[in-house]
MARDO-495258 format. One record per residue (C-alpha): z, x, y; residue in one letter; residue number from 1. Coordinates in steps of 0.05 Angstrom, whole numbers. Example, Ala and Ser with C-alpha at 12.3 -4.5 7.8 and 13.67 -1.06 7.14 Angstrom:
2
w 156&u 246&v -90&rest a&nr 1 $
w 143&u 273&v -21&rest s&nr 2 $
This chain:
175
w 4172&u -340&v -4254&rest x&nr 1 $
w 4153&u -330&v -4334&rest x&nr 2 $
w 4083&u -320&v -4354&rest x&nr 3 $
w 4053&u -353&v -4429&rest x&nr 4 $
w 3987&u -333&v -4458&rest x&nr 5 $
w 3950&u -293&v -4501&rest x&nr 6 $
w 3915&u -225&v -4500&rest x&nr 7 $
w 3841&u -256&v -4522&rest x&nr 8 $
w 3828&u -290&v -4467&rest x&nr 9 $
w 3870&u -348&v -4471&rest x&nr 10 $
w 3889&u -384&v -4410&rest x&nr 11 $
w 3959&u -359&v -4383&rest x&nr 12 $
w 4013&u -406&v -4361&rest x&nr 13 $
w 4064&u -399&v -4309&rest x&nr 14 $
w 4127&u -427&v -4314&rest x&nr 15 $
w 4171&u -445&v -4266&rest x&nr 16 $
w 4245&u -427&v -4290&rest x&nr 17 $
w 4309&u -452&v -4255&rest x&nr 18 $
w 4372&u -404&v -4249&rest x&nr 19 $
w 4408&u -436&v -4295&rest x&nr 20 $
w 4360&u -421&v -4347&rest x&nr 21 $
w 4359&u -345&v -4321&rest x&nr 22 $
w 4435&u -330&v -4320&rest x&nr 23 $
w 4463&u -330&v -4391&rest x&nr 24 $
w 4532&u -339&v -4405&rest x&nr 25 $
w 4567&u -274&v -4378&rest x&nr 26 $
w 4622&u -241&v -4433&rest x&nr 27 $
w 4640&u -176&v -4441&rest x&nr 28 $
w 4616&u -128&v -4501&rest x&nr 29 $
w 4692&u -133&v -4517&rest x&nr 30 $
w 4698&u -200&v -4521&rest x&nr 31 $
w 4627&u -199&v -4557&rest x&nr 32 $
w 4661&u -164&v -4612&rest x&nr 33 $
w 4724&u -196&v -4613&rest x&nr 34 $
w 4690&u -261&v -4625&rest x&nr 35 $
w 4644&u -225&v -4682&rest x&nr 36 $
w 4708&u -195&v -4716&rest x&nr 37 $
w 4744&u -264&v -4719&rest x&nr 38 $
w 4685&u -301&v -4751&rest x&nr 39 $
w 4674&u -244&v -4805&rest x&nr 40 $
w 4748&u -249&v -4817&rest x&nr 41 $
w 4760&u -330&v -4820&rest x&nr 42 $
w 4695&u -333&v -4867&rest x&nr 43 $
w 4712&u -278&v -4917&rest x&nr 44 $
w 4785&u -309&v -4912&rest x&nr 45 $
w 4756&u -382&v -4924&rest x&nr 46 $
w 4711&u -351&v -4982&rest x&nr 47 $
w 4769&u -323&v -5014&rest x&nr 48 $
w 4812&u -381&v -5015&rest x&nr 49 $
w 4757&u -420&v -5046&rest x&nr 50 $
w 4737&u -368&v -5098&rest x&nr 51 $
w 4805&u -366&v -5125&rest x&nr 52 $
w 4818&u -433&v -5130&rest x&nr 53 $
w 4760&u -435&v -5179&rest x&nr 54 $
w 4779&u -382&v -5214&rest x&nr 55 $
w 4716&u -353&v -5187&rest x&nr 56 $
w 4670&u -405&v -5225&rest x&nr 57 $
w 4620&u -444&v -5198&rest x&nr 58 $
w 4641&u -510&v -5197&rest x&nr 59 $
w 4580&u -536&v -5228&rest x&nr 60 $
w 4542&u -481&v -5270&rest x&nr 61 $
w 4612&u -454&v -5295&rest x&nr 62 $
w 4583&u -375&v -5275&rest x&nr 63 $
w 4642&u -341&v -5269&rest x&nr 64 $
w 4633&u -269&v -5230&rest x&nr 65 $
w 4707&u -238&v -5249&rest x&nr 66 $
w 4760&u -231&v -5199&rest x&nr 67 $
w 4729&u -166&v -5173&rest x&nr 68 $
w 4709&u -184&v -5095&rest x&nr 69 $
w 4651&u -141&v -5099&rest x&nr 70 $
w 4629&u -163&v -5157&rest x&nr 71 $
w 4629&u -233&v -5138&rest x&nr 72 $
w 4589&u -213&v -5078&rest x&nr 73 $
w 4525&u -252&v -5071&rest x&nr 74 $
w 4534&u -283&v -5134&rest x&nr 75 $
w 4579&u -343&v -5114&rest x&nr 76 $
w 4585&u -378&v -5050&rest x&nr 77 $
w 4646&u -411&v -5013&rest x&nr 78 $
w 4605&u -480&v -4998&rest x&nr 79 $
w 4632&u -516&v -4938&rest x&nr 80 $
w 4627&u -598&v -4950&rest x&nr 81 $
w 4639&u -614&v -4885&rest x&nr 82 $
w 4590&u -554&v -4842&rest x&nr 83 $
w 4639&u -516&v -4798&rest x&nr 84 $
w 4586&u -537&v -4748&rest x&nr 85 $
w 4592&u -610&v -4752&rest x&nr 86 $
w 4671&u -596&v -4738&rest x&nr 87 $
w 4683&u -587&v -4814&rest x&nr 88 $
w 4752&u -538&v -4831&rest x&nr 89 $
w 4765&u -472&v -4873&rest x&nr 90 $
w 4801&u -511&v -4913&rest x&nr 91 $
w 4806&u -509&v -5000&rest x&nr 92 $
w 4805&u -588&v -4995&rest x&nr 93 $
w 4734&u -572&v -4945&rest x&nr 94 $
w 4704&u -523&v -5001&rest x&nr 95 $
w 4677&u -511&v -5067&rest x&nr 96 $
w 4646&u -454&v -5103&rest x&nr 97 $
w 4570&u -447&v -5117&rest x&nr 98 $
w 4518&u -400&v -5137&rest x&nr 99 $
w 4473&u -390&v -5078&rest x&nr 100 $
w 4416&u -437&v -5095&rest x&nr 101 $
w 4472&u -497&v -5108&rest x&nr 102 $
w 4489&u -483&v -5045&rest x&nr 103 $
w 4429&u -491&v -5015&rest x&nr 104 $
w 4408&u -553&v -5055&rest x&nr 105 $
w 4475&u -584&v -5022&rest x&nr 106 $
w 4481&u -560&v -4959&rest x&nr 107 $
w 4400&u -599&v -4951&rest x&nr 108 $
w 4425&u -660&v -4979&rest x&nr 109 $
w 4389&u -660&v -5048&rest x&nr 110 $
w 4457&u -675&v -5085&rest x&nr 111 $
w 4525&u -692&v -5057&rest x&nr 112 $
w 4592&u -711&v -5101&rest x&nr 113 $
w 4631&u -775&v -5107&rest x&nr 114 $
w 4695&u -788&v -5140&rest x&nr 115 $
w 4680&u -839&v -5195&rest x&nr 116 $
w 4742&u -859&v -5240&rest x&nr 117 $
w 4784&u -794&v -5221&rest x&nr 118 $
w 4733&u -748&v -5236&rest x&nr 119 $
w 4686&u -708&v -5189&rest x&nr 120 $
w 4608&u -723&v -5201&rest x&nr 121 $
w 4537&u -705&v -5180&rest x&nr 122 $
w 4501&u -750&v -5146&rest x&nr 123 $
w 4424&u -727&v -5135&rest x&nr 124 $
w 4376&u -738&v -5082&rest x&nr 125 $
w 4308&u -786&v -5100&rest x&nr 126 $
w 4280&u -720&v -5062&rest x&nr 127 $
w 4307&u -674&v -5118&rest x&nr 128 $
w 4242&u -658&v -5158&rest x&nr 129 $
w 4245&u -620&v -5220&rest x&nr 130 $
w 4195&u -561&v -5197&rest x&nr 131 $
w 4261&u -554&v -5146&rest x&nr 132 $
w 4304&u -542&v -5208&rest x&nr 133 $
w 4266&u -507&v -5265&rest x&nr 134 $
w 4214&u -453&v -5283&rest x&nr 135 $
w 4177&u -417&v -5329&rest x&nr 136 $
w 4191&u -406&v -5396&rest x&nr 137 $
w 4243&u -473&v -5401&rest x&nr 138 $
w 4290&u -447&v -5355&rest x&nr 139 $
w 4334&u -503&v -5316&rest x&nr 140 $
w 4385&u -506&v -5265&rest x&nr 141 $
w 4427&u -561&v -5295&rest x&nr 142 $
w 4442&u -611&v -5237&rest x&nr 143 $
w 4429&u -681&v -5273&rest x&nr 144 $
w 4462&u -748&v -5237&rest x&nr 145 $
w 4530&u -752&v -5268&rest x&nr 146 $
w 4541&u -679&v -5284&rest x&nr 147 $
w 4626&u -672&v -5273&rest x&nr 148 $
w 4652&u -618&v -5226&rest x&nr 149 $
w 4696&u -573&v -5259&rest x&nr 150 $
w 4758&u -579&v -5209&rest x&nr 151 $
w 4816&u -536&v -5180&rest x&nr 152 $
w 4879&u -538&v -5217&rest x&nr 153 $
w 4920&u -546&v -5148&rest x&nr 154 $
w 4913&u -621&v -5118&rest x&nr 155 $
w 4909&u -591&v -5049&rest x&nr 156 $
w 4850&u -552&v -5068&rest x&nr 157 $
w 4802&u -610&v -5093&rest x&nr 158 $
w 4752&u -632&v -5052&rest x&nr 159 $
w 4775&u -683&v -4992&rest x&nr 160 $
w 4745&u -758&v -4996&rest x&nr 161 $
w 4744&u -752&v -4915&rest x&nr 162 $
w 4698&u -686&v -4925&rest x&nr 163 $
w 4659&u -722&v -4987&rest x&nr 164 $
w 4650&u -780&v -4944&rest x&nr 165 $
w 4622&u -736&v -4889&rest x&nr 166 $
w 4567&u -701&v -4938&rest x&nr 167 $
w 4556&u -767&v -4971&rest x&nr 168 $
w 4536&u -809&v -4894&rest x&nr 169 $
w 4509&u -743&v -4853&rest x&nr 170 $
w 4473&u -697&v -4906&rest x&nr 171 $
w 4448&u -720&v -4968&rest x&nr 172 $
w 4381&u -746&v -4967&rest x&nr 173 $
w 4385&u -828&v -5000&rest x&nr 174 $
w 4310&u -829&v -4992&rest x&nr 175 $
């Protein structure tokens, strides 16, 4: 049995908890570790993969970090289209590379990208404000409807219609 409340006199609650709810799933510290190692290695191996196929550019702001790892750091992200989550590969065609707040703006759906007469394009959300994209003292994050993604050289590395698709139906926000 759990017990809710609060120390100033709140009224506590008990809770009656099954045993399923009691007994997490049992691995070892080993296999706790193992299963750590793997991600940090499939993610930094998925991030460089993507970086280089961009010539580590952001496929929309064109910052390019150098090919310095470290340097790069923090300042561009390997974007997944299709969330790893949602059963989405570590694939080039299932990545692109964006500065952190990109990333974020497309990963909740303000923008997404459609192909539209072979080239790649934004496509922005009606919940896209412009206090979400500027500041003071005129400074904008360019992400205007129509803006063309600058692609990988390597076909294989552009961005998937399947995983565009995805992004397109499941994330981005039409209203």
């Amino acid at each position: 049995m759990m017990t809710l409340g609060s120390p100033n006199g709140v009224e506590r609650y008990n809770l009656e908890t099954s045993a399923e709810h009691l007994i997490a799933e049992a691995i070892t510290t080993d296999e706790r570790s193992r299963r750590l190692v793997t991600a940090v290695q499939r993610e930094a191996r998925f991030r460089d993969e993507i970086l280089a196929a961009y010539d580590h550019r952001c496929a929309l702001s064109g910052l390019a970090v150098g090919q310095s790892p470290s340097r790069a750091y923090g300042l561009l992200d390997a974007a997944h289209i299709r969330p790893v989550s949602s059963q989405g590969a570590d694939s080039l065609a299932n990545g692109l590379a964006l500065t952190p707040t990109l990333h974020r703006l497309f990963d909740r759906g303000l923008f997404t990208l459609a192909y539209r007469g072979g080239a790649l394009e934004v496509r922005t959300s009606p919940r896209l404000s412009s206090e979400m994209i500027s500041g003071r003292e005129g400074f904008e994050l360019r992400l205007t409807e129509g803006l063309e993604v600058n692609l990988p050289k390597a076909g294989r590395a552009q961005p998937s219609i399947e995983a565009l698709d995805y992004h397109q139906s499941q994330v981005f926000l039409t209203r």
